[in-house]
N, C-alpha and C positions, 0 to 999 in steps of 0.2 A: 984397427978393428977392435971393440970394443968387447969382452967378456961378459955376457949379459945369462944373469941366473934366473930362473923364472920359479917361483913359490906359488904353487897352484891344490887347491882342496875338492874340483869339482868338475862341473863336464868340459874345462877348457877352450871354450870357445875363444880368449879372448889372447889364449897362450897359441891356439892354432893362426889368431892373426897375424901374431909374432911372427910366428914360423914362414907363415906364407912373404911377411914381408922382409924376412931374411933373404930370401930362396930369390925374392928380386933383386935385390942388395938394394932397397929403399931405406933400410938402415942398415947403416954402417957397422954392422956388429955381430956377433956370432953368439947363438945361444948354446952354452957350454953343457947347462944342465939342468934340471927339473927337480925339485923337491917338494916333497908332498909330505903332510901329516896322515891322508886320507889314503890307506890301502886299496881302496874301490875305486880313487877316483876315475874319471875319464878321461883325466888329462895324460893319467902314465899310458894311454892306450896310444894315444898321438903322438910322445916322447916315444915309443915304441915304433911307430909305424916312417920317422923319421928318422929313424936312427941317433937319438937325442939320448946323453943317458940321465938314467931319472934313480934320484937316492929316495926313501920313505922314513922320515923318523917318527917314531913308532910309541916313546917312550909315555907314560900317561903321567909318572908325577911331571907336575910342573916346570921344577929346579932341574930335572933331568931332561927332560924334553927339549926346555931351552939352550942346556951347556950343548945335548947332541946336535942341535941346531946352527947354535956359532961353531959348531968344532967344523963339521961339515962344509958349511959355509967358506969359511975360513982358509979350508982345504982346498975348497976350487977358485979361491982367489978374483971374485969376480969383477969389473970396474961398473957394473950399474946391477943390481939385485930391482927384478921388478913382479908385485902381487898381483896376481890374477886371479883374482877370487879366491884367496889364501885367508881361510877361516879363523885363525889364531892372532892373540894379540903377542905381538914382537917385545922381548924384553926390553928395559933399559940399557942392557949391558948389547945388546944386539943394535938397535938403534944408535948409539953411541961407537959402537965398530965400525960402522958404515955409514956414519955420518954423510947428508946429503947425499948418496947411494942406492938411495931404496927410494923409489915411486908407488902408486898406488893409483886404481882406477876407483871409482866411487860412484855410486848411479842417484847421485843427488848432484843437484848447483850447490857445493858447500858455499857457506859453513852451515845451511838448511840441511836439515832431516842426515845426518850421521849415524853413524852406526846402525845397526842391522834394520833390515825390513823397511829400508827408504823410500819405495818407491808407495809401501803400503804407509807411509807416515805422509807421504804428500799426497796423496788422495784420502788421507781422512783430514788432514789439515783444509784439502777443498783449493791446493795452489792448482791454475792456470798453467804454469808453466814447469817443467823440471829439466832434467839431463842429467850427465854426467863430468866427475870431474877425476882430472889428472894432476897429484900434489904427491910433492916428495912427503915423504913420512918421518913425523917427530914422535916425543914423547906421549902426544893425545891421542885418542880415539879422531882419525879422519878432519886433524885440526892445521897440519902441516902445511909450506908454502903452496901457493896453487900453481901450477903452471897452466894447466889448459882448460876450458871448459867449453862446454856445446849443452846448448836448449835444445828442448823435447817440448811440443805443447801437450796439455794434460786435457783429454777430452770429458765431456760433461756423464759421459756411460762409460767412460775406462774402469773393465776392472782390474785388479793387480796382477793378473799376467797378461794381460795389455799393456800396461805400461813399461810393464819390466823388457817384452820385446821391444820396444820403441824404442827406449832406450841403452838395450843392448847392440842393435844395429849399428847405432853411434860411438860403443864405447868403444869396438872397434877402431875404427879408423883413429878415433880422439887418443886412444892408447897408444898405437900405433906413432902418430905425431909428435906426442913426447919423447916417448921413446929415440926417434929419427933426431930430437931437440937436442937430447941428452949426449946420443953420441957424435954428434958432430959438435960438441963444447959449443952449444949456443946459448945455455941459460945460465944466469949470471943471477944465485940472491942474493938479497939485500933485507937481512930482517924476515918479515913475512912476505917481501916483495921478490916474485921474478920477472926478472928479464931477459928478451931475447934478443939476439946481439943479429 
């Protein structure tokens, strides 16, 4: 069973998939614990209501923010760290700890429209098509290996929070599947390439 950390800034919906797909044992892994930047969030209310325990680091300089973050981290020992909608960019020194480790969900087809307000950068771009995507996380802004992805079509009157349900629906499940990839050692990379075995 796999140690799985969950990094969450917001109303958690996609950390409550987790959980639910814990609770079936569709993955093979146990969520140890929840860490937030966000004192408000909604995800500590679900870490709460599951009996999950959930840390807050709090710090606002930077250099300190992120030492309290790896120390933490570090503490719970995790074998997959995964962001759900964890608002903060990851140092180098954190990414580099947990090298291929840390996943990420994305509500664009990377490597289109990254970083924040993607769903509102592919409706002014005018694409057809979007979704969301599941990539381990490097050094870049949402530039890391891809492991999964799933299309959303983009209708001719969507507005941005049309789109953003549409594609939330899917991040679900698509989070979910990596997740399940990850711990049952089926993704194999190679460069920018994965594989599943």
């Amino acid at each position: 069973m796999k140690k799985i950390l969950v990094l969450a800034s917001g109303r958690g919906s996609n950390f409550q998939a987790l959980i639910d797909a814990c609770k079936k044992s569709d993955i093979q892994g146990k969520i140890v614990a929840l860490v937030s930047n966000n004192p408000h969030a909604e995800a500590l209310n679900k870490a709460q209501q599951h009996d999950i325990p959930f840390f807050i680091v709090g710090a606002k300089n930077k250099s300190e923010y992120d030492e309290q973050l790896l120390t933490q981290c570090k503490t719970l020992n995790p074998d997959l760290i995964v962001l759900a909608g964890y608002m903060k960019i990851l140092s180098k020194k954190f990414i580099d700890t947990f090298h291929l480790k840390i996943i990420n969900i994305h509500p664009s087809l990377l490597p289109a429209f990254a970083g924040l307000h993607a769903q509102k950068q592919a409706l002014e771009y005018g694409s057809r098509i979007s979704g969301c995507t599941v990539h381990f996380v490097d050094h870049g802004v949402d530039t890391g290996p891809i492991i999964l992805q799933t299309a959303v079509p983009v209708f001719p009157h969507d507005t941005v929070p049309d789109l953003e349900t549409r594609i939330l629906e899917k991040e679900h499940a698509t989070l979910v599947q990596g997740v399940i990839l990850f711990c049952d050692d089926k993704l194999v990379v190679q460069e920018r390439n994965v594989y599943i075995k």
